[in-house]
Biopython code that builds the backbone (N, CA, C, O; Angstrom):
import numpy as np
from Bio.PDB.StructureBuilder import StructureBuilder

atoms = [
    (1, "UNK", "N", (7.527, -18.331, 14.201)),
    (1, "UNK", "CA", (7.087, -16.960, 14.291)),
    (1, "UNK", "C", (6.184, -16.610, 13.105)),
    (1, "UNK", "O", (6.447, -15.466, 12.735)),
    (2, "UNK", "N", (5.297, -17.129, 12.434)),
    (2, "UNK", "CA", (4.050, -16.872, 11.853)),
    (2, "UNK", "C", (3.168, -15.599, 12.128)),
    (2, "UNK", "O", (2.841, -14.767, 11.282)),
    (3, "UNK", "N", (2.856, -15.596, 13.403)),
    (3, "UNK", "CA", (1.721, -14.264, 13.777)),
    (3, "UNK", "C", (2.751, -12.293, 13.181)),
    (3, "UNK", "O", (2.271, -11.216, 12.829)),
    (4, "UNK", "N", (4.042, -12.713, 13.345)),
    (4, "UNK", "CA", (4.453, -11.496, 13.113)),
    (4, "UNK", "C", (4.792, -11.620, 11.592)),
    (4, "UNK", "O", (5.165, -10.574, 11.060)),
    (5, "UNK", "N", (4.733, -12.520, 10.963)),
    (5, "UNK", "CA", (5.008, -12.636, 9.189)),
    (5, "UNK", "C", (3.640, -12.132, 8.903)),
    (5, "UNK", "O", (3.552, -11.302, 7.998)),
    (6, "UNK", "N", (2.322, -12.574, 9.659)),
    (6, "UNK", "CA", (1.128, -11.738, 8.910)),
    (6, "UNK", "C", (0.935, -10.463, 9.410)),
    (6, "UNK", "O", (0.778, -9.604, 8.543)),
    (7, "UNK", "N", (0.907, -10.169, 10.332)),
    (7, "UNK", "CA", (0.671, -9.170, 11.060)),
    (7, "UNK", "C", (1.784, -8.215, 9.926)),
    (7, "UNK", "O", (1.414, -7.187, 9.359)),
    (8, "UNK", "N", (2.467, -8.516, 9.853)),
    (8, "UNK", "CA", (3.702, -7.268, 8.996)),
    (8, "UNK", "C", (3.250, -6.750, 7.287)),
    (8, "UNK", "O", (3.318, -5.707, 6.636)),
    (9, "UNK", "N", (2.634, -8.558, 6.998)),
    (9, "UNK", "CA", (1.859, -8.752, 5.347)),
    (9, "UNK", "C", (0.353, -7.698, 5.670)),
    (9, "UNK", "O", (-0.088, -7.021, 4.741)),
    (10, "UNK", "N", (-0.106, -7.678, 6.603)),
    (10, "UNK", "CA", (-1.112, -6.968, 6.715)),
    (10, "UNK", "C", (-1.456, -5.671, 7.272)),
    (10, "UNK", "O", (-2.510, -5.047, 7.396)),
    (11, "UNK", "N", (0.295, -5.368, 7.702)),
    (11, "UNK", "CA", (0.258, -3.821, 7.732)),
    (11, "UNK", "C", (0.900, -3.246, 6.452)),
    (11, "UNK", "O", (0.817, -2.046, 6.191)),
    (12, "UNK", "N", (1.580, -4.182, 5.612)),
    (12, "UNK", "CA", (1.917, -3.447, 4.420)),
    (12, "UNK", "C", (0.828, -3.396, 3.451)),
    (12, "UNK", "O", (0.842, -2.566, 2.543)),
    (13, "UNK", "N", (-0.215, -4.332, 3.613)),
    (13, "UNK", "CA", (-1.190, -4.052, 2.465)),
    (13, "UNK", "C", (-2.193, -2.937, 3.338)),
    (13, "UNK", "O", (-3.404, -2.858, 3.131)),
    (14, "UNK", "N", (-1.904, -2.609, 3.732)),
    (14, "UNK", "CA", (-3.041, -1.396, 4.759)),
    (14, "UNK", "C", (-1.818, -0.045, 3.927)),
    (14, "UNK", "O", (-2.154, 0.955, 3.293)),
    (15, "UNK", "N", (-1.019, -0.322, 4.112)),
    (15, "UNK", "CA", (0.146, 1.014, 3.525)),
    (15, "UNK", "C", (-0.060, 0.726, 1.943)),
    (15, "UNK", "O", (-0.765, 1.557, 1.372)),
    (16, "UNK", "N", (0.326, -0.069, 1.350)),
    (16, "UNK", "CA", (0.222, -0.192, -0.100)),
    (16, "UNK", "C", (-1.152, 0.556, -0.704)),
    (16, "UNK", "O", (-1.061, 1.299, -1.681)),
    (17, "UNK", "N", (-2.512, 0.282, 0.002)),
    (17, "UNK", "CA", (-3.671, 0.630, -0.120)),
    (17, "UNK", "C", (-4.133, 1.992, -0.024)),
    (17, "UNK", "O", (-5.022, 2.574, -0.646)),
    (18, "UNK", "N", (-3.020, 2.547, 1.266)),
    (18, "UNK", "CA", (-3.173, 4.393, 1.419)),
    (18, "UNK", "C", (-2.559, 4.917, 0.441)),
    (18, "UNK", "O", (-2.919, 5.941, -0.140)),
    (19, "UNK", "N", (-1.101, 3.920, 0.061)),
    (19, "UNK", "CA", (-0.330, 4.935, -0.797)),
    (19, "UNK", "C", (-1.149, 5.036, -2.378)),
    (19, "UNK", "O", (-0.928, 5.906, -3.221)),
    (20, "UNK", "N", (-2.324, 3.679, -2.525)),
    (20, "UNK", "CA", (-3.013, 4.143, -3.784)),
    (20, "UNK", "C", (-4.040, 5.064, -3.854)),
    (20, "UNK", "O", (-4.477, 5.544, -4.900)),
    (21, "UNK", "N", (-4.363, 5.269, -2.915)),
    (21, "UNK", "CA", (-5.813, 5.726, -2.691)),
    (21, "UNK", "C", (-4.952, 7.184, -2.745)),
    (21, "UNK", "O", (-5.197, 7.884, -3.727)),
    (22, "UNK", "N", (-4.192, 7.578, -1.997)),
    (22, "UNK", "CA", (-3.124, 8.944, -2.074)),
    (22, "UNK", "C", (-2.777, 9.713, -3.745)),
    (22, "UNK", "O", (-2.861, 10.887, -4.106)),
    (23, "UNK", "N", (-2.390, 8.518, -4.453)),
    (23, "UNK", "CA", (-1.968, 8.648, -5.596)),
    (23, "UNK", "C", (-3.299, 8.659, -6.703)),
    (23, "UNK", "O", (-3.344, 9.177, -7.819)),
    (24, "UNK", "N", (-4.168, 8.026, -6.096)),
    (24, "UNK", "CA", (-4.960, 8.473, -7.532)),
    (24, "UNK", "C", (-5.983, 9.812, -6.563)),
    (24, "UNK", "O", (-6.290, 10.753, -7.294)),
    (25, "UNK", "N", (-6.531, 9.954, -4.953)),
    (25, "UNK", "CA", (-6.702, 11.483, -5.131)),
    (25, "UNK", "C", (-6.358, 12.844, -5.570)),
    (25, "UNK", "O", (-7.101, 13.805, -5.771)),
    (26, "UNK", "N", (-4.649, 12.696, -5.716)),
    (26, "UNK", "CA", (-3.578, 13.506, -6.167)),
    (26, "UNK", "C", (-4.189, 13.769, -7.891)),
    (26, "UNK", "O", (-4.696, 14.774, -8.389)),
    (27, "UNK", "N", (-3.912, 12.530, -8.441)),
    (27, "UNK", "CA", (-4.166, 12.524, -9.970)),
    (27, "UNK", "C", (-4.830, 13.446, -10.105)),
    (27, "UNK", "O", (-4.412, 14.531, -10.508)),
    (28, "UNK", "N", (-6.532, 13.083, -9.650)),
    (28, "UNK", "CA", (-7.981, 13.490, -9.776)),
    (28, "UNK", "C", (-8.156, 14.649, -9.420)),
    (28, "UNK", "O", (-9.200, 15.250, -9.673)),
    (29, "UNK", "N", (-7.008, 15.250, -8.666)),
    (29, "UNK", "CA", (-7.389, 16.933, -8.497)),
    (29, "UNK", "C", (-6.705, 17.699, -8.736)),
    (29, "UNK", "O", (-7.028, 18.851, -8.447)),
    (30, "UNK", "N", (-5.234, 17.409, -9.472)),
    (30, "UNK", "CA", (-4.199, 17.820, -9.986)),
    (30, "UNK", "C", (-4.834, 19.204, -10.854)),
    (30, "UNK", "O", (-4.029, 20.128, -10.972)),
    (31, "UNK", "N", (-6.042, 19.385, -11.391)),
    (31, "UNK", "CA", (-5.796, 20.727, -12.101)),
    (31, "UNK", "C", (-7.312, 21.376, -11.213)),
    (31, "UNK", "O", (-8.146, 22.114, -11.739)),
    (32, "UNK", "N", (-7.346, 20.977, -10.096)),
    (32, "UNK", "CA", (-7.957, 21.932, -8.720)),
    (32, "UNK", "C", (-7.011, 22.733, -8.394)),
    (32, "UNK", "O", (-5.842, 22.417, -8.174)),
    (33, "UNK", "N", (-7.754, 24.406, -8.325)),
    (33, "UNK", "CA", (-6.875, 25.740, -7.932)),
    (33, "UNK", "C", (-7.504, 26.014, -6.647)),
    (33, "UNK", "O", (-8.717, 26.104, -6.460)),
    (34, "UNK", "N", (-6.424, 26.162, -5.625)),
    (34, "UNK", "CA", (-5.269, 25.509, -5.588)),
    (34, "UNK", "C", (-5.222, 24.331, -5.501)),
    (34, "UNK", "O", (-6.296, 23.743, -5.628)),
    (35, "UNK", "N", (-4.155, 23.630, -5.287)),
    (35, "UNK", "CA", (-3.941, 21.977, -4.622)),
    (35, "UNK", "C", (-3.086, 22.158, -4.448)),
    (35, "UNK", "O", (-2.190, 22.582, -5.178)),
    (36, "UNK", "N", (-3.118, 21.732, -2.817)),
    (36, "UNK", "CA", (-2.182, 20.606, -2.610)),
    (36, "UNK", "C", (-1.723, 19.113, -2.111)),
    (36, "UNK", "O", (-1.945, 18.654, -0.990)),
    (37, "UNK", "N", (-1.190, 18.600, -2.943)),
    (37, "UNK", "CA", (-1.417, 17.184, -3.521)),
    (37, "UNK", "C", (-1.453, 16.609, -1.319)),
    (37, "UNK", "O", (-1.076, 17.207, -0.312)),
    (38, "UNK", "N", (-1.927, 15.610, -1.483)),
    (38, "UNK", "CA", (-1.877, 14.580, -0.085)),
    (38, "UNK", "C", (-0.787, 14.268, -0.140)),
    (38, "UNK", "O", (-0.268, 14.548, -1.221)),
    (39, "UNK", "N", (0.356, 13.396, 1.138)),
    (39, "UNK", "CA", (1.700, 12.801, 1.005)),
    (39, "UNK", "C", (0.610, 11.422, 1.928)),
    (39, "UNK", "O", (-0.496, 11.394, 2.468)),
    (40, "UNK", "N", (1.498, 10.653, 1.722)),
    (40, "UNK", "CA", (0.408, 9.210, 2.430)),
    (40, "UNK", "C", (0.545, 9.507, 3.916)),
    (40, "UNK", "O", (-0.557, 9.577, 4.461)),
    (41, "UNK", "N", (1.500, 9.687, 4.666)),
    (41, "UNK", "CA", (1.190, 10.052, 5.954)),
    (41, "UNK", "C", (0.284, 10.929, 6.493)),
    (41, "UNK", "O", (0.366, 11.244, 7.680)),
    (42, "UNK", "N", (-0.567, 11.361, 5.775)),
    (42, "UNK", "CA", (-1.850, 12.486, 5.504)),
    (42, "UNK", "C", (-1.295, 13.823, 5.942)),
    (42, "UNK", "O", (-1.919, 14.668, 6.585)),
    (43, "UNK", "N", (0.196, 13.932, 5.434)),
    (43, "UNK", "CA", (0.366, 15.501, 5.737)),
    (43, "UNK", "C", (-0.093, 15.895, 4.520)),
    (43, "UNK", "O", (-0.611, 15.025, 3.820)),
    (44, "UNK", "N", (0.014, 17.618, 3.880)),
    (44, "UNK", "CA", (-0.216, 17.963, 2.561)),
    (44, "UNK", "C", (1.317, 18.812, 2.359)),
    (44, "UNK", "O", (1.790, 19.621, 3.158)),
    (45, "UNK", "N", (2.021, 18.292, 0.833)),
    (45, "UNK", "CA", (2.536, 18.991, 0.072)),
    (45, "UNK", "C", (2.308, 20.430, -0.390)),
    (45, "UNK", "O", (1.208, 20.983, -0.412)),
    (46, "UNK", "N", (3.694, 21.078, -0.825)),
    (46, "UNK", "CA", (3.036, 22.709, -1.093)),
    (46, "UNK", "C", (2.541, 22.987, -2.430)),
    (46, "UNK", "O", (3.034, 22.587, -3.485)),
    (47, "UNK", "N", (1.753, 23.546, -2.308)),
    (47, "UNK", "CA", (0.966, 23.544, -3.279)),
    (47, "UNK", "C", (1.687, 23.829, -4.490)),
    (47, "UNK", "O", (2.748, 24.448, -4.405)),
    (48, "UNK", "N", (1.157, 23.381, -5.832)),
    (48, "UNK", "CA", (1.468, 23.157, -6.931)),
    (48, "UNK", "C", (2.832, 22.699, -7.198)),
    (48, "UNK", "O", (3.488, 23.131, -8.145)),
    (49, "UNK", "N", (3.448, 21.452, -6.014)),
    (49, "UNK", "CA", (4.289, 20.500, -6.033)),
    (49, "UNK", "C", (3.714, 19.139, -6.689)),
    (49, "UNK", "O", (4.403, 18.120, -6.744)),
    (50, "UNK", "N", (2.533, 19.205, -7.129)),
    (50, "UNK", "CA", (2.538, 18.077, -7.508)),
    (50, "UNK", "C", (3.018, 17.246, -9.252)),
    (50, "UNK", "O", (2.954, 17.766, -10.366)),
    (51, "UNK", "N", (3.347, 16.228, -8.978)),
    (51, "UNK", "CA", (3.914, 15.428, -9.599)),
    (51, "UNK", "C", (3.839, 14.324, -10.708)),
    (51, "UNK", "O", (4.491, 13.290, -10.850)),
    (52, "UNK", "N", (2.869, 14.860, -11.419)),
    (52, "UNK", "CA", (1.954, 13.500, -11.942)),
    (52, "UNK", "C", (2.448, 12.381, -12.154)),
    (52, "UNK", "O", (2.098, 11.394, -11.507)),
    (53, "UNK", "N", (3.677, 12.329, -13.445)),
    (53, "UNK", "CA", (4.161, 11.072, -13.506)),
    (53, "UNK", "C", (4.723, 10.082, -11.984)),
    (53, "UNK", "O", (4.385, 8.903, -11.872)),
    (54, "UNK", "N", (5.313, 10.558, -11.264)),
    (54, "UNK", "CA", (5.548, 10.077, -10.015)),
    (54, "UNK", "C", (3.939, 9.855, -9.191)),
    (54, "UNK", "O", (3.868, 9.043, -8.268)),
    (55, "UNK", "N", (2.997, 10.463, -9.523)),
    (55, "UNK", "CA", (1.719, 9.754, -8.831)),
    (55, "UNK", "C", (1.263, 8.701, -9.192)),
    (55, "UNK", "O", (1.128, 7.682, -8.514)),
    (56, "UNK", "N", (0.828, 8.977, -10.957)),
    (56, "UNK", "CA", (0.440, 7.640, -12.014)),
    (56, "UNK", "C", (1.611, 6.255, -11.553)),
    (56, "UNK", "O", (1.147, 5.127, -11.391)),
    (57, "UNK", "N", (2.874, 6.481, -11.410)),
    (57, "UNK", "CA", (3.729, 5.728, -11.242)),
    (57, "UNK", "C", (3.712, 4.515, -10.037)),
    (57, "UNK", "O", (3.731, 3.285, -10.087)),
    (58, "UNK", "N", (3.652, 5.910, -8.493)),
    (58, "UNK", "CA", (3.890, 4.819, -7.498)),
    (58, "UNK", "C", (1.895, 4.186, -7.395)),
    (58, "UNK", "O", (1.548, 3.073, -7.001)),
    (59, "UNK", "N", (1.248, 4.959, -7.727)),
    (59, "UNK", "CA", (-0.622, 4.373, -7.964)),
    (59, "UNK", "C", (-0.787, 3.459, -8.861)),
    (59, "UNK", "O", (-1.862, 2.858, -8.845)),
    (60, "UNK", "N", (0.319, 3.076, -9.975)),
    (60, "UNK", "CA", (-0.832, 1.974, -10.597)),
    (60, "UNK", "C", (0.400, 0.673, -10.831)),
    (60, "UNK", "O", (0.169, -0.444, -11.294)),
    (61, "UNK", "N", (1.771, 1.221, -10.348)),
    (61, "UNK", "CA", (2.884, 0.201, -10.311)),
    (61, "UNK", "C", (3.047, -0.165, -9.285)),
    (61, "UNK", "O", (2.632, -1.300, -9.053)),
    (62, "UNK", "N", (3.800, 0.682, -8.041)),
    (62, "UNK", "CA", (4.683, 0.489, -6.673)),
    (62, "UNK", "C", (3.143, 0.074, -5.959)),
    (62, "UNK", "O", (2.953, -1.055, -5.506)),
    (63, "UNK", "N", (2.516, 0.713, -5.941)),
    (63, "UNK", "CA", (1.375, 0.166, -4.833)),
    (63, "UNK", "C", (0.876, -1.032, -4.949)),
    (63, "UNK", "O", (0.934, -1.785, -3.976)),
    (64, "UNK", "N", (0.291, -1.451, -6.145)),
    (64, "UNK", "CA", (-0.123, -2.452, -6.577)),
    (64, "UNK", "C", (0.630, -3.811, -6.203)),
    (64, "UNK", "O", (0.120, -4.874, -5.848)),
    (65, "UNK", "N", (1.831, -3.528, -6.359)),
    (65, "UNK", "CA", (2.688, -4.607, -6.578)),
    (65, "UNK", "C", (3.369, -5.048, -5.163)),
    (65, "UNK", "O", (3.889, -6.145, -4.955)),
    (66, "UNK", "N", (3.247, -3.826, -4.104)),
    (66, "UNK", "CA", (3.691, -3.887, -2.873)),
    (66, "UNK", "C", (2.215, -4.723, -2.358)),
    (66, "UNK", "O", (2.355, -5.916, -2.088)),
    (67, "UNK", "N", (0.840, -4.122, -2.224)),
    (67, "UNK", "CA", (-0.111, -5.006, -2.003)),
    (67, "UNK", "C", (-0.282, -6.801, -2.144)),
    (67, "UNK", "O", (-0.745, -7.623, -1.354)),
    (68, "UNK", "N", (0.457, -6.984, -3.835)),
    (68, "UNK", "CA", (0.063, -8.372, -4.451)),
    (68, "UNK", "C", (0.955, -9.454, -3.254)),
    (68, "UNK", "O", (0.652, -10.545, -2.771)),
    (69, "UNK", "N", (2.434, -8.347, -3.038)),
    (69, "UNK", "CA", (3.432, -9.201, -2.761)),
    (69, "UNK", "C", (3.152, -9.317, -0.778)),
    (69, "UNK", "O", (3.348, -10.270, -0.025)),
    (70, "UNK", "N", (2.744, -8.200, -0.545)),
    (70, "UNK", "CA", (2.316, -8.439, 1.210)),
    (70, "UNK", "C", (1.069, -9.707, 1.173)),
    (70, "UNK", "O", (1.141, -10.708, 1.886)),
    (71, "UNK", "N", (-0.080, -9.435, 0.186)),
    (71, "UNK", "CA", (-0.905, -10.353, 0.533)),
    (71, "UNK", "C", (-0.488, -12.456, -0.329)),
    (71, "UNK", "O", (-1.121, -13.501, -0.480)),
    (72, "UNK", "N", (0.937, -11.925, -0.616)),
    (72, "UNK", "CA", (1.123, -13.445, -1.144)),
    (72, "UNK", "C", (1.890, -14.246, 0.155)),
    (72, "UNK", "O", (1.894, -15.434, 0.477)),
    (73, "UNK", "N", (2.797, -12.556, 0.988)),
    (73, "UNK", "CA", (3.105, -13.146, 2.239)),
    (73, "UNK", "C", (2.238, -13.349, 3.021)),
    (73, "UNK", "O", (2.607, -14.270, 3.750)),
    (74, "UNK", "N", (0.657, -12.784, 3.460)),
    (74, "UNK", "CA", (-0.252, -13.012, 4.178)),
    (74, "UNK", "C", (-0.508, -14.844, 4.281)),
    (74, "UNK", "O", (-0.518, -15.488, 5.330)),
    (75, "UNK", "N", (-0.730, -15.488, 2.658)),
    (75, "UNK", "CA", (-1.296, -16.783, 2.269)),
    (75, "UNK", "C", (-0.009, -17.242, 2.786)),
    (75, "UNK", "O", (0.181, -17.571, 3.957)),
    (76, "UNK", "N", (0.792, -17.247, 1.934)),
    (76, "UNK", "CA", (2.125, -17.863, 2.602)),
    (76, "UNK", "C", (2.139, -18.144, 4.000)),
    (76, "UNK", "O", (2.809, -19.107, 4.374)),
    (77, "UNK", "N", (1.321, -17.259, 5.084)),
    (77, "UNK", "CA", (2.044, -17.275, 6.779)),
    (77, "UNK", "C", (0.714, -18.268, 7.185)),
    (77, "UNK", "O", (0.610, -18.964, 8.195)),
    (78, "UNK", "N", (-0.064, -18.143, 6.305)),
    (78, "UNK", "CA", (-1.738, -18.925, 6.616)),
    (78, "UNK", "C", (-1.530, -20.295, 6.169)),
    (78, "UNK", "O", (-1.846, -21.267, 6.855)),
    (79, "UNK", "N", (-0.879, -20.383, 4.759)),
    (79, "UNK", "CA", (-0.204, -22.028, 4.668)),
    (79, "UNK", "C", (0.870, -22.910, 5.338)),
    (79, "UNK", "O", (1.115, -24.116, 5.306)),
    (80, "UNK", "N", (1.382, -21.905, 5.921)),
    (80, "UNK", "CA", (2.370, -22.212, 7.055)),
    (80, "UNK", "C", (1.995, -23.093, 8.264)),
    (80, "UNK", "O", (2.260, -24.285, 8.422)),
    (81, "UNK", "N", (1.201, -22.109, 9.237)),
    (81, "UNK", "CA", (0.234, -22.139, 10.295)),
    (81, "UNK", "C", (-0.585, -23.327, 9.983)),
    (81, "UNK", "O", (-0.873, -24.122, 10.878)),
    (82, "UNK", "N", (-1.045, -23.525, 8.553)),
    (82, "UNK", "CA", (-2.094, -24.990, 8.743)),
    (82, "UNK", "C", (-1.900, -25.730, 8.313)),
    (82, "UNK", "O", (-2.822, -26.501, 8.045)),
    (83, "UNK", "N", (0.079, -26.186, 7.752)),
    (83, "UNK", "CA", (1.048, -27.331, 7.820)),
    (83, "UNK", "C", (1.400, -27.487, 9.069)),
    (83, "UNK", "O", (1.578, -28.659, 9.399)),
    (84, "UNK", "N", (1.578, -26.596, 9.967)),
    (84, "UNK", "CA", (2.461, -26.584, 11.624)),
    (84, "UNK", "C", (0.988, -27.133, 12.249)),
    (84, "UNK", "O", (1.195, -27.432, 13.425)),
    (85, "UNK", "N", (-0.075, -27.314, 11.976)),
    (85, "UNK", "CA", (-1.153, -27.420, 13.067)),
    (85, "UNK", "C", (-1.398, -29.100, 12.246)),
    (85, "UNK", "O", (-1.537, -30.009, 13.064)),
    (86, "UNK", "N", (-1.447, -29.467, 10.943)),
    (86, "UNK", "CA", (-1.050, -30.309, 10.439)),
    (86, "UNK", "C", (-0.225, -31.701, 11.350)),
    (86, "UNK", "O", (-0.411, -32.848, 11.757)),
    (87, "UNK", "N", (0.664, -30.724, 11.294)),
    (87, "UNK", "CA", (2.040, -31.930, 11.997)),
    (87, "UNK", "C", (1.899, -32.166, 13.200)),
    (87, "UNK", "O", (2.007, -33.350, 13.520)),
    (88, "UNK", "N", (1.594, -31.086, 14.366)),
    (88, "UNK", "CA", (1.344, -31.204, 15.562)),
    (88, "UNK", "C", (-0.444, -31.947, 15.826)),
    (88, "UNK", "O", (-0.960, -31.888, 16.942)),
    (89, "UNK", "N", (-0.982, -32.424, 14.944)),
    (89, "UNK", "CA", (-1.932, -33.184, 15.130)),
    (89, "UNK", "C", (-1.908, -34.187, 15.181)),
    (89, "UNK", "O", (-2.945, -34.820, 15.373)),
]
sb = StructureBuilder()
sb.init_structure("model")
sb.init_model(0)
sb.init_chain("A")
sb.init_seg("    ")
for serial, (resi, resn, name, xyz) in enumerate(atoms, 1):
    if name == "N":
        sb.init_residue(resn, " ", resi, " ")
    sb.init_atom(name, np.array(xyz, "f"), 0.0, 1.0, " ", f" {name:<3s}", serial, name[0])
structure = sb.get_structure()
């Protein structure tokens, strides 16, 4: 089952990627009157809920690191696939 190990690595780096792009628009407009901050599902928060340390946080730690680790499962399911095509040759 390979196709659903990438397919899953490559919907989490599609999520890892919104939730940064979320977190540093938030940052960048944090002292815009009003705001209210984005949530990654593209609803909006109420205004002047936002959060900085928890933005800086999940934008330059949790995202990052959720990305590195989906796209190490991506290579991983691709080195897989061309040991299995390997053997069956």
């Amino acid at each position: 089952m390979i196709a659903p190990a990438a397919t899953s690595a490559a919907l989490g780096m599609r999520d890892a990627a919104t939730r940064f792009d979320t977190a540093a628009h938030n940052v960048a407009n944090v002292s815009t009157t009003p705001f209210a901050p984005l949530r990654p599902d593209a609803s909006r928060g109420a205004e002047g809920t936002n959060d900085v340390a928890a933005e800086l946080v999940g934008g330059t730690i949790l995202a990052p690191a959720a990305y590195s680790a989906n796209a190490t499962m991506a290579r991983v399911a691709d080195e897989t696939r061309g040991a299995l095509l390997d053997v069956l040759a």
